[in-house]
N, C-alpha and C positions, 0 to 999 in steps of 0.2 A: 597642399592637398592631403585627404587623411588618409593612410594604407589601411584602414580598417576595413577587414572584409562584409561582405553584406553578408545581415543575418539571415539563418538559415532557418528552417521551419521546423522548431520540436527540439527534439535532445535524442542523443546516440543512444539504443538501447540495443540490450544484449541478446543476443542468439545463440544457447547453450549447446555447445556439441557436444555428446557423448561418442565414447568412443571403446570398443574393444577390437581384441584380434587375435590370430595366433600365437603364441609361445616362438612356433619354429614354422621359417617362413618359404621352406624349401626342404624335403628330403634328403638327408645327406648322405643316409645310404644308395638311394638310389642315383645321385648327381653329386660324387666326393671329387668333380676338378672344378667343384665350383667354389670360387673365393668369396667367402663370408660376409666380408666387411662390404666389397665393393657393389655385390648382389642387392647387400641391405642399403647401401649409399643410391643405388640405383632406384630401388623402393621408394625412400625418402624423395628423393627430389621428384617421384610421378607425383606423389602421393601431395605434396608441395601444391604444383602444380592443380591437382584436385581442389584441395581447399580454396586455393586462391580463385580458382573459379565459383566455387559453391555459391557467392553472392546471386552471379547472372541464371545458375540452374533454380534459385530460390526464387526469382522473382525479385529480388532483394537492391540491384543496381541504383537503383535512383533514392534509395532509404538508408537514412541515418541508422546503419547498425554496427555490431562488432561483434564479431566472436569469442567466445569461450571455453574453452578445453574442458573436458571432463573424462578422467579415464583412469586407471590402474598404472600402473608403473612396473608391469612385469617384463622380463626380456620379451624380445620380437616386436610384433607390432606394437606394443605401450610404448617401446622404448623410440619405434622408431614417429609414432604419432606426438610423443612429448615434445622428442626434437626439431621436428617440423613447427608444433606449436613455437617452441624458441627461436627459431632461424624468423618465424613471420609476426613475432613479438604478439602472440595470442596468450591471454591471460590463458591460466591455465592452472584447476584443482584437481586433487588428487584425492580417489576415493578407496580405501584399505582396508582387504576383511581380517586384520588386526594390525597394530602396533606395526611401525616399520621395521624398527630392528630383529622385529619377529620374525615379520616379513623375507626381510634378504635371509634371513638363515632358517628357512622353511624347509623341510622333506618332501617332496612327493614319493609316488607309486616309481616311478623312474631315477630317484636319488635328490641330490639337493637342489631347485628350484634356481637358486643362481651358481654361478662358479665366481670363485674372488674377482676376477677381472666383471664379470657383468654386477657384482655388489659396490663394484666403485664407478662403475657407468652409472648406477642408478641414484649414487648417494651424488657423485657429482649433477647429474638433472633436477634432481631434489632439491638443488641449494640453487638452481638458474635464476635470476630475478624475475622471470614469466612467471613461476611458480606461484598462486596467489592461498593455495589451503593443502594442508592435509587432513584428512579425518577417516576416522575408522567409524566404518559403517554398518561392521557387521554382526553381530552376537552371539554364531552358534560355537559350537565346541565342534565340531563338522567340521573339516577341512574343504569337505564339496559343498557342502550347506552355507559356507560362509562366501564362496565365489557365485553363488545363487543370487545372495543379499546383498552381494557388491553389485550384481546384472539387473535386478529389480529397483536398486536406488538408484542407477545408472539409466535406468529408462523414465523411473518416474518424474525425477529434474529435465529430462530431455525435451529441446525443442524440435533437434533433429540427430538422428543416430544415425554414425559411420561404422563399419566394422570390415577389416582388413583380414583378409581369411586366405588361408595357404590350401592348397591341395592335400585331399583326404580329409579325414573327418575329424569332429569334433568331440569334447568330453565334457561330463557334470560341470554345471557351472560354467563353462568356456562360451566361445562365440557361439554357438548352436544354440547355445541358452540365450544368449544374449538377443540373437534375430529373436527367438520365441517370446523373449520378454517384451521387445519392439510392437511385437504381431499383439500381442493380448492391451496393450494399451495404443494402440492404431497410431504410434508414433513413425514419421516419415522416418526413412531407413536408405540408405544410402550403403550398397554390399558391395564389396571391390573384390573380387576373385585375384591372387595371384597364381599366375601359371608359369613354369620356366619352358622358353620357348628352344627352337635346335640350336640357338646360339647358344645358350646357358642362361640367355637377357631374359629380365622379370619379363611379364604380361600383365598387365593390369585391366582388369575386366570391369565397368561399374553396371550394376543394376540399380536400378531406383527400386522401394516398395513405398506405396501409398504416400507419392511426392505429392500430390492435391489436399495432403491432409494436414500441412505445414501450414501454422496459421504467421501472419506477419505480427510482430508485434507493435504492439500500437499504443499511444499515451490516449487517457481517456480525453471525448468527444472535448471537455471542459478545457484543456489545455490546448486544443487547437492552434490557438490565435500566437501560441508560446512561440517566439523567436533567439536566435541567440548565435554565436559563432563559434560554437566548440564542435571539434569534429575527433573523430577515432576514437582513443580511450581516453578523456579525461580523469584527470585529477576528481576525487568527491567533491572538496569544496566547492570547486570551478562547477562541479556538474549541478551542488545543490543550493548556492547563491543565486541563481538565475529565475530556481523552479521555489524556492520559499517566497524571492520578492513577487514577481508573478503570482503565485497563489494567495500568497496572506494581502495585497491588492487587491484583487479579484473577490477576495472573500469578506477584505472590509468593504466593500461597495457594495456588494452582494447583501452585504447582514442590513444594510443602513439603506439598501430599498424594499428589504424586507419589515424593516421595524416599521419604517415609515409609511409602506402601505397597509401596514397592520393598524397601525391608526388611523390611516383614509378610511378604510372598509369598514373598522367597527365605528371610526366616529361617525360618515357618513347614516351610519345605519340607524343612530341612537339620533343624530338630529332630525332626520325622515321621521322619525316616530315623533318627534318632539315638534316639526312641523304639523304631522295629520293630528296633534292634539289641539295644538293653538289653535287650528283653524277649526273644533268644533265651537272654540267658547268666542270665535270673532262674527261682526256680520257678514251677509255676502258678498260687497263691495271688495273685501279681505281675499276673498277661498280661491279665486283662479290663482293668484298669484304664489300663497301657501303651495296651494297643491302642483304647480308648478317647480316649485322650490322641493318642492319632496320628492316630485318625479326626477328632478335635476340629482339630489343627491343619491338617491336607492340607483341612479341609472351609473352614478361615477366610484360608485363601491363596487358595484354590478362588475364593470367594466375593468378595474382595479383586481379583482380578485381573477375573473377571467383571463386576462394578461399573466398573470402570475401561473396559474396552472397551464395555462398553453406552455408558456417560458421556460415550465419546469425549475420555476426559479429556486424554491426549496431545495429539490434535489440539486443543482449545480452548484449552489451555495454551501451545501451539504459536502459536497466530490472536493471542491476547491479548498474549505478549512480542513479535510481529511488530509489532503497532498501537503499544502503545509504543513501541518503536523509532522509527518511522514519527513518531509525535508530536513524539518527541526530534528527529529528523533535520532538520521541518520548525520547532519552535521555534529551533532554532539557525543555522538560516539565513535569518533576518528581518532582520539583516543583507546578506544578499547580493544582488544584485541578478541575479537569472537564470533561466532557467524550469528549472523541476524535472527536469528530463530525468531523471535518474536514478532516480527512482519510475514512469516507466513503460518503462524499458528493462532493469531486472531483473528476474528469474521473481519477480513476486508472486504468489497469487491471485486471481483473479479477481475474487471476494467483495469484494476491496478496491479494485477500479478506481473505485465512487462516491466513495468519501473519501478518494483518491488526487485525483482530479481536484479535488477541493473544497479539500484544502488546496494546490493549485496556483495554482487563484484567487486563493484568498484571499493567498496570497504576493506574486501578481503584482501583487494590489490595494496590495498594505503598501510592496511594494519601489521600483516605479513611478517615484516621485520621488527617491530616495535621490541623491545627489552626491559628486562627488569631494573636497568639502570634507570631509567624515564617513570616510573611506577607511579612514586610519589608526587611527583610534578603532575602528570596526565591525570591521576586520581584527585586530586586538588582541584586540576582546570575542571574537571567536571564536575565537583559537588559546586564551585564557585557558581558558574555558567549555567548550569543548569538545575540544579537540586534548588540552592539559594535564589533562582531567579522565578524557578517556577513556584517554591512557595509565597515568595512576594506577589506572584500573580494570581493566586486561590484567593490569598487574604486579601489581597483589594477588591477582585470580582467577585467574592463573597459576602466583603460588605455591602458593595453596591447592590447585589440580587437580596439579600436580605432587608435594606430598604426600600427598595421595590415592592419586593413582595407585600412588606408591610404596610405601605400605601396603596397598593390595590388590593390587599383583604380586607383593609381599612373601607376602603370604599364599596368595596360589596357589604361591608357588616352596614354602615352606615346605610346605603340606599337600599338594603333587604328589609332592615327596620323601620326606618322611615317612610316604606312603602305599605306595610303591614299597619304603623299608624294611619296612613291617610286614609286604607281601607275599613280601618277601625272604626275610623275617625266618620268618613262616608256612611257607613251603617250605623252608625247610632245618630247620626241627623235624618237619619231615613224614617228610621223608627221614633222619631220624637224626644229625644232622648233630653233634646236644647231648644228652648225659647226663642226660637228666629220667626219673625214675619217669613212668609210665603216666598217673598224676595230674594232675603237675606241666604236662605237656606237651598235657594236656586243657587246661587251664585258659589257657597261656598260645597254643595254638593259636587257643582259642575270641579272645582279647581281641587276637591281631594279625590274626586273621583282620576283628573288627569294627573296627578300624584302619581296615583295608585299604577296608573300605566307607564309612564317615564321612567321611575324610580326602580322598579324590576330590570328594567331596558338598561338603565345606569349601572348596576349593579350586577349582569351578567355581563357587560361590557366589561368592568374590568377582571373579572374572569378570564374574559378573553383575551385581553392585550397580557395578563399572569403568563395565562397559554402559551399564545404566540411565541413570547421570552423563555416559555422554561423555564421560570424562574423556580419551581419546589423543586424539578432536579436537579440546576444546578448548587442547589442550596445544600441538597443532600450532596451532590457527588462532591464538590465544594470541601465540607467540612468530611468526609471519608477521605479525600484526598491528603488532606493538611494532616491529619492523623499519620496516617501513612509514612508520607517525606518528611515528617519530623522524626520520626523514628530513625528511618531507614538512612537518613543523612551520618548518623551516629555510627549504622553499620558500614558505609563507604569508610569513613573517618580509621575505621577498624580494619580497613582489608590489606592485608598483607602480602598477598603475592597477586599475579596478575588475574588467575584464574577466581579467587576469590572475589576481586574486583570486577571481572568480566559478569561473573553470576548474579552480583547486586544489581552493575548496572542496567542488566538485560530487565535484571525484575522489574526495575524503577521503569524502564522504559514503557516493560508489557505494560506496567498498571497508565503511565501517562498516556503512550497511542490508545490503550485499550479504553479511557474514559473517551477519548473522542471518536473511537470504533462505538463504541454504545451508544455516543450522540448520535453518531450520522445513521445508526439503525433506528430509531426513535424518530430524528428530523427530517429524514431526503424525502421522503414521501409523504410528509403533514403538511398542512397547509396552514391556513391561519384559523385557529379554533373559533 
């Protein structure tokens, strides 16, 4: 029998904590027989206990999710929120208003910011394998202006903000800012007061602020039906094998009842007119039956295109080759070493900012350690794999839409013309132009006149089936595209250290998700022209 577990519904997505807190997490002038370490061990393990519940306070219990760490790495609460992320194996980035090494040997108002023993606390957390980014986030020359811009990007990534606050108050930039930056973007906050109680023993206080404004994260509506059995933090690969075969399935079935009713509906349409013609030039014997046959056809295009707009078939066809995209983009750069920028600076939707963020993570977790000894290798697997695969894919789908295109402007030219003779054609046997008996000139008035109405019908049909395909923009994005990656394959070829190779590859990425960000704004909500 098989130990395979039964699959589960959807895929794990991330729920980012942010985090700040005090410096100093106890007054020591006012309490000097209290022991440092054990006060803050005591902290840790509430504080432990906190997170490990946050699931059930979120509503969160029965959902595929995982946490996130997001916070500073200063002594006190950074230091002791880090380690906690370590002990319960929480990814966990780290956000700097400059350079680290800056960082540990900072000045405040009060002297130097760490003492040797908390520079080697920090540089050891720093190196934990939880550890998944570090990055400087901030850019004033300000020393309080820069812990501002550490508490502003710290809120604005936030799905939910914790912030661990000692007795007495706060200063620029520190937690006090940090609650205010919560409060102006209505992010759910989670405020832990500590108090040292008669014993010496911490107190830990929680207040919630605006916990009903926590939204769950959720894969969009189209991925519903997505099953699979990965649970807590997966691996990338593992998480975006499941979600590309799923999508690009989903999305070739989806395109191939799309094409296919786009030919129901306009052929339907052009034989209907091609029936209410024959049936003027037949006897009556003939007409119930034509007209029958017309009603049949206008009623199964009718119904066809109806189905299609209730279905919302466009746009879910649309959502589903965006997701794969999206999976392709992020499998191929598991090589790379660099934050995804590019997936939240192009117009996505919305719908996909949970599984945007989550395979961001999950990158940052994969890429972390990568080296400059692997450089050439990873830089390699990716122009092979991806750069070389995707231009083979313009140049095929390029030619195909260009002979497409060519036979249905072919056939608009042909039946525009052709229809313009038989109207021609019609008025000058109108007006006597030709030698026909009376008969003669019934007969063939009647058959250029029904010419004259098919051949229009024929001829914006294929207009329409051009339409429905996209065919002139993918023709144009097509050969922009091919441009492009032949070039820039030349610049991968050329990068040298990783950061160099990081910046090509993001480029190459923006422009590949960005052409099918452009489609799905164009297609989700068109129907068939």
């Amino acid at each position: 029998m098989s130990s395979r577990p039964d699959p589960i519904p959807g895929l794990p997505l991330v729920v980012q904590l942010s985090f700040a807190g005090s410096r100093s997490l106890f007054n020591r002038e006012q309490y000097p027989n209290i022991d440092q370490c054990i006060f803050t061990d005591k902290i840790r393990a509430q504080l432990k206990n906190i997170l490990e519940g946050l699931p059930t306070r979120l509503g969160l219990l029965h959902q595929q999710i995982f946490f996130c760490g997001i916070s500073q790495i200063a002594i006190g609460a950074d230091t002791v929120f880090t380690a906690v992320c370590r002990d319960l194996s929480i990814p966990q980035r780290i956000f700097l208003p400059q350079h680290f090494h800056e960082y540990l040997s900072a000045v405040g108002s009060d002297g130097p910011d760490f003492n040797p023993e908390e520079q080697t606390a920090a540089q050891r957390l720093l190196e934990s394998q939880h550890i998944i980014q570090e990055r400087v986030v901030a850019t004033s020359s300000d020393r309080h202006v820069r812990f501002e811009e550490v508490n502003q990007e710290l809120a604005r990534v936030a799905d939910v903000m914790v912030c661990l606050v000692a007795e007495g108050g706060g200063r620029a930039g520190g937690s006090d800012d940090f609650i205010e930056e919560g409060e102006k973007r209505k992010r759910p906050l989670l405020e832990i007061r500590v108090a040292v109680g008669d014993d010496n023993q911490p107190t830990l206080t929680q207040v919630w602020h605006r916990r009903e404004a926590f939204l769950k994260p959720q894969m969009p509506e189209e991925l519903s039906t997505l099953q699979t059995d990965l649970k807590g933090v997966p691996a990338l690969v593992e998480y975006c094998k499941p979600l590309k075969t799923f999508a690009s399935t989903q999305a070739g079935w989806m395109r191939t009842v799309f094409d296919y009713s786009a030919i129901i509906i306009v052929g339907t349409h052009f034989l209907a007119t091609l029936c209410a013609v024959v049936a003027l030039q037949l006897d009556n014997s003939w007409l119930p039956w034509l007209l029958l046959c017309e009603l049949l056809l206008l009623f199964i295009g009718f119904a066809t295109h109806t189905y299609l707009h209730r279905r919302k078939a466009s746009e879910k066809w649309s959502m589903v080759r965006l997701v794969a995209e999206v999976a392709r983009s992020a499998q191929q750069l598991v090589g790379v070493r660099a934050y995804l920028s590019h997936m939240f600076t192009l117009p996505l939707p919305q719908s996909l900012r949970p599984l945007l963020r989550t395979l961001n993570v999950l990158h940052l977790r994969e890429t972390r350690r990568l080296n400059a000894d692997t450089l050439e290798e990873r830089r390699n697997h990716y122009i092979q794999l991806r750069m070389e695969q995707q231009i083979k894919y313009y140049e095929d789908h390029l030619t195909s839409a260009k002979r497409r295109r060519r036979i249905l402007n072919m056939s608009f030219v042909i039946g525009s013309i052709s229809a313009m003779v038989a109207t021609l054609t019609k008025l000058l046997i109108h007006v006597n132009r030709f030698s026909f008996s009376e008969f003669q000139e019934h007969r063939l008035s009647s058959v250029f006149g029904s010419l004259a109405i098919v051949l229009p019908v024929l001829a914006v049909a294929a207009l329409s089936l051009a339409a429905s395909r996209d065919l002139e923009a993918r023709v144009q994005t097509f050969s922009e595209m091919l441009d492009f990656l032949d070039g820039h394959v030349q610049n991968l070829r050329q990068a040298k250290t990783d950061h160099a190779f990081a910046t090509l590859a993001l480029e190459a990425e923006a422009r590949l998700l960005g052409e099918t960000a452009t489609w799905y704004s164009r297609r989700a909500f068109t129907g068939i022209s």
